[in-house]
N, C-alpha and C positions, 0 to 999 in steps of 0.2 A: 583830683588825686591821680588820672591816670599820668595825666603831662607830667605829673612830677618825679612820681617814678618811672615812665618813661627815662626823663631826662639824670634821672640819676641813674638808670643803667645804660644805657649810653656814653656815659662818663663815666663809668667804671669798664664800659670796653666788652657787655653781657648783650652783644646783639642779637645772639639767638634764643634768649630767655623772653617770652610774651608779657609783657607790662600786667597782663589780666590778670597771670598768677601769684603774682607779689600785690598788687592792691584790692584784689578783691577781700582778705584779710583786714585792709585798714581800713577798706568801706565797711566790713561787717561792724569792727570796733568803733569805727564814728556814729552808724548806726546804736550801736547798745548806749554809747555815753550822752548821748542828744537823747535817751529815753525814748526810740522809734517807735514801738510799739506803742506807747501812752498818747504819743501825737495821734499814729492812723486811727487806733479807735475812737478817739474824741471826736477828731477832724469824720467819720463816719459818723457819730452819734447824733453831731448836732447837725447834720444835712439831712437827717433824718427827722430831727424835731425841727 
């Protein structure tokens, strides 16, 4: 995600703008729609049983 917006602000000519602040937002929303939370606790549940 980052190379991507990287390379889309770069192409639009935004070189002093940090790639962090614009996809940290689309990692949060890739996070909620993949259901993140319901994985880590599962993926914790069963290393524990």
């Amino acid at each position: 995600i980052d190379m991507v917006v990287s390379g889309i602000l770069m192409s639009m000519g935004m070189f002093m703008l940090p790639p962090a602040a614009i996809s940290l937002p689309f990692k949060l929303l890739l996070f909620i729609l993949v259901d993140g939370w319901h994985l880590i606790v599962k993926s914790l549940v069963e290393g524990f049983l």
